[in-house]
C-alpha positions in Angstrom: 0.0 0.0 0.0 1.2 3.6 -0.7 2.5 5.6 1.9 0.5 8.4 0.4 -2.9 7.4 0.4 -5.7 8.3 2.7 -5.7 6.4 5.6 -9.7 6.2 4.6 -12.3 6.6 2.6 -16.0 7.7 3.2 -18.4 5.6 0.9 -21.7 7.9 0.8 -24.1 8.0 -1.9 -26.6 10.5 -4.2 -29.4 8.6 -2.1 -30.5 6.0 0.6 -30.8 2.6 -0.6 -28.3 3.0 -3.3 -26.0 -0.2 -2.4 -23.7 1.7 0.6 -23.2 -1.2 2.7 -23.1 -3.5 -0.3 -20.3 -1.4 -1.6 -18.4 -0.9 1.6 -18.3 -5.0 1.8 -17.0 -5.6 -1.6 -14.5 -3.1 -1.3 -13.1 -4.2 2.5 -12.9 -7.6 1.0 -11.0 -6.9 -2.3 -8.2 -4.6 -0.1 -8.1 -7.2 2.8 -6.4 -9.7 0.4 -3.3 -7.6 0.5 -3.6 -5.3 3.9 -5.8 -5.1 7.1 -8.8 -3.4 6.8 -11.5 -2.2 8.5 -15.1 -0.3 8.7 -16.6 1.9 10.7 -20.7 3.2 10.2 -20.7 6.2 12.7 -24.6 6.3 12.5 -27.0 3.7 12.0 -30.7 3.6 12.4 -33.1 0.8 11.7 -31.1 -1.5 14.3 -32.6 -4.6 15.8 -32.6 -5.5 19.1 -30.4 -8.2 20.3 -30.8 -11.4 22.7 -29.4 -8.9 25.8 -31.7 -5.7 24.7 -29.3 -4.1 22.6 -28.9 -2.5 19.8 -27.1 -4.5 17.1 -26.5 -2.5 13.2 -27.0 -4.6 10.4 -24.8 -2.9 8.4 -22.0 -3.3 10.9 -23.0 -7.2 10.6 -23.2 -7.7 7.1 -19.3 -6.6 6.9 -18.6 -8.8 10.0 -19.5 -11.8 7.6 -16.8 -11.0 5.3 -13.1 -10.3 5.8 -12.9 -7.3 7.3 -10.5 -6.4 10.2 -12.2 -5.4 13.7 -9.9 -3.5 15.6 -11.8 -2.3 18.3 -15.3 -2.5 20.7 -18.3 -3.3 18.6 -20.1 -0.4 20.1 -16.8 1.8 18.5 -17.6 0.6 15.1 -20.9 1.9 15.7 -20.8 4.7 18.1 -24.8 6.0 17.0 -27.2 3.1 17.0 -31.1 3.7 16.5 -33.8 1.5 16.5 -36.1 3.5 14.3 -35.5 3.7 10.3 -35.6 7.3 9.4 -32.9 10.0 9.4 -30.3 10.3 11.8 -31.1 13.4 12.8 -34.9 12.3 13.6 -33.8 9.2 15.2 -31.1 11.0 17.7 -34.3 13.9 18.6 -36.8 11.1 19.5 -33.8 8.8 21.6 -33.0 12.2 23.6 -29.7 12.0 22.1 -27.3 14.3 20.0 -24.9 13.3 17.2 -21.3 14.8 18.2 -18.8 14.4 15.7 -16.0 15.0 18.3 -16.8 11.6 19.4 -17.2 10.2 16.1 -13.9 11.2 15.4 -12.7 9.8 18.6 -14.0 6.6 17.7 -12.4 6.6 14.4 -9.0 6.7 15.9 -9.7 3.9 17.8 -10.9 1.8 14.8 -8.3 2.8 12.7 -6.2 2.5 15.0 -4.9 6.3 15.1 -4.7 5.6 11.3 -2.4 2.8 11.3 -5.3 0.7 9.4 -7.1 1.3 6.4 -10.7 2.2 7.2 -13.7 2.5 5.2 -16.4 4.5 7.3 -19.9 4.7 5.5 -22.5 7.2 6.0 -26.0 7.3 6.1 -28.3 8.5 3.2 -26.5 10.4 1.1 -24.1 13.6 1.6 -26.8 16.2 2.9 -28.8 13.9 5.4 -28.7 15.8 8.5 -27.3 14.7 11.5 -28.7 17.5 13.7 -30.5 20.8 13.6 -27.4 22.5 11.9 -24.9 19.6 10.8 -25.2 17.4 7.7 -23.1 14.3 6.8 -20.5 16.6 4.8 -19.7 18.1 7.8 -19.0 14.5 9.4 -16.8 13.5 6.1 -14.8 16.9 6.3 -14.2 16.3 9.9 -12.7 13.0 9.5 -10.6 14.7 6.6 -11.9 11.5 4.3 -11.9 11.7 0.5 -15.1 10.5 -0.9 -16.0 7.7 -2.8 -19.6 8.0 -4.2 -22.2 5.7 -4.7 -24.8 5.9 -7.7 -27.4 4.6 -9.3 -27.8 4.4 -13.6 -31.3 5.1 -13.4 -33.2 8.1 -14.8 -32.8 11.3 -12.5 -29.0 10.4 -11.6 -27.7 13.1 -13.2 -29.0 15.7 -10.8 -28.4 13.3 -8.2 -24.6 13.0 -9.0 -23.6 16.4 -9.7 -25.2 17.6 -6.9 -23.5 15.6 -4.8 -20.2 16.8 -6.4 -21.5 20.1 -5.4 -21.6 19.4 -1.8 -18.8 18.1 -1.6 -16.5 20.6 -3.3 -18.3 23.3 -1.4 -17.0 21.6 1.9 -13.4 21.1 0.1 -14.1 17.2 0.1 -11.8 15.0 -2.3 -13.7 13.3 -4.9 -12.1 9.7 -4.5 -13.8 7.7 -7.1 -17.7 6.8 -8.2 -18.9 3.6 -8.5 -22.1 3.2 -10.4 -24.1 0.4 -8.8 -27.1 -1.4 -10.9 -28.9 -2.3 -7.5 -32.1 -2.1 -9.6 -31.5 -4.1 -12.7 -31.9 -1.4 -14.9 -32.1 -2.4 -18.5 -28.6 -0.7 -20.4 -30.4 1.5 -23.0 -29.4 4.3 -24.3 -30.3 6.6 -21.2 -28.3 3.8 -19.2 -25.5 4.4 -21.5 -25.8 7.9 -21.2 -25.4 7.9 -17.8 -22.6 6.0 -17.5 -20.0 7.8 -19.4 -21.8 11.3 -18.5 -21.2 10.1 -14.6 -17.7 9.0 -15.7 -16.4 12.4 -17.8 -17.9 14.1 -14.6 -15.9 12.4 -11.8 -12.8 12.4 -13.8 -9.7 12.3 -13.1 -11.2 10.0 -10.2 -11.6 6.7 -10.3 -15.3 5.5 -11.9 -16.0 1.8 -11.7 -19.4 0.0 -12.9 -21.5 -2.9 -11.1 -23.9 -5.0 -12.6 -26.6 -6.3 -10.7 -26.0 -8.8 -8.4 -22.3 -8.5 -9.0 -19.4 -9.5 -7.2 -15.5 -9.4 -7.0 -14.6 -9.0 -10.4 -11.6 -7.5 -12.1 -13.3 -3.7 -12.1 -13.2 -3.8 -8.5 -9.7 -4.8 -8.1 -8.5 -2.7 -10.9 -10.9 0.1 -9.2 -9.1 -0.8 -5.8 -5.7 -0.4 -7.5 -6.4 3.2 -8.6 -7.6 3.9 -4.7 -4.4 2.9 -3.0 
């Protein structure tokens, strides 16, 4: 691994639902073949209750199934865990409860273990779901000083989606780590699929852009996309 690559990378999205958590998986596994590495989801709602009444995040779970690293407390991988599936910042209001990123950067030291291990922290929604009456997930990626990597859809309506997610992010100085353009929907490629796909990719340029087909897997994009990362 490069000495001078982040010591992280926030996966966010241009919506909720868009294949995050799938993402963050497939990319943990494909780096962990060559280096430690490990995730972090600083807020998650929609948990389920456990067999000793607490909280557990399916998210955090799904990645536990596959090779990442876990270098600290489960509750540190997931310092923000809500039982109700809405925003975070509606889920914190209604537990009594506010999000503080000093502590989500604490934890993040301690997971990436004062940035000695590659971590991949994922966010919630995409990069304008609040977190609070004035804070927004932008300002969590900017305080963990992550670039972003961004995850789309090809569907119709993801061009506004994706530039204006480039917008936030350059208004908060955020670097644009790659796009990865996810067919969670099985989308038929027609021409508006087509479109998309090299619009989305002569827009993030020079980063990274990497396609995946429904249902897909490890494949050579990943790695090759995982090779331009590090």
């Amino acid at each position: 691994m490069n000495s001078s690559i982040p010591f992280g990378f926030f996966i966010t999205g241009t919506d909720t639902d868009i294949g995050k958590t799938f993402m963050s998986r497939l990319l943990v596994d494909t780096l962990s073949k060559v280096a430690p590495v490990t995730y972090m989801k600083p807020v998650q709602t929609g948990c389920l209750r456990n067999t000793k009444g607490g909280l557990s995040s399916p998210d955090f779970e799904y990645l536990l199934q596959g090779r990442m690293t876990q270098s600290a407390p489960y509750e540190t991988h997931v310092p923000y865990r809500f039982e109700p599936s809405c925003s975070p910042h509606l889920a914190a209001l209604l537990a009594g409860q506010e999000i503080s990123l000093e502590f989500i950067q604490h934890c993040f030291a301690m997971v990436s273990v004062d940035h000695t291990i590659l971590t991949f922290v994922e966010g919630a929604g995409g990069v304008m779901t609040p977190l609070g009456p004035t804070a927004f997930m932008t300002d969590c990626i900017a305080y963990l000083g992550l670039p972003a990597i961004v995850v789309a859809s090809p569907e119709l309506g993801t061009l506004n989606h994706i530039l204006l997610t480039f917008q936030a992010l350059e208004q908060y100085s955020i670097p644009l780590a790659g796009v990865v353009m996810n067919n969670r929907g099985n989308f038929q490629e027609d021409f508006i699929y087509r479109d998309n796909r090299e619009y989305i990719k002569q827009a993030a340029h020079p980063a990274p852009f990497c396609e995946v087909p429904f249902g897909g897997g490890p494949c050579k994009a990943i790695e090759e996309f995982c090779r331009e990362l590090i």
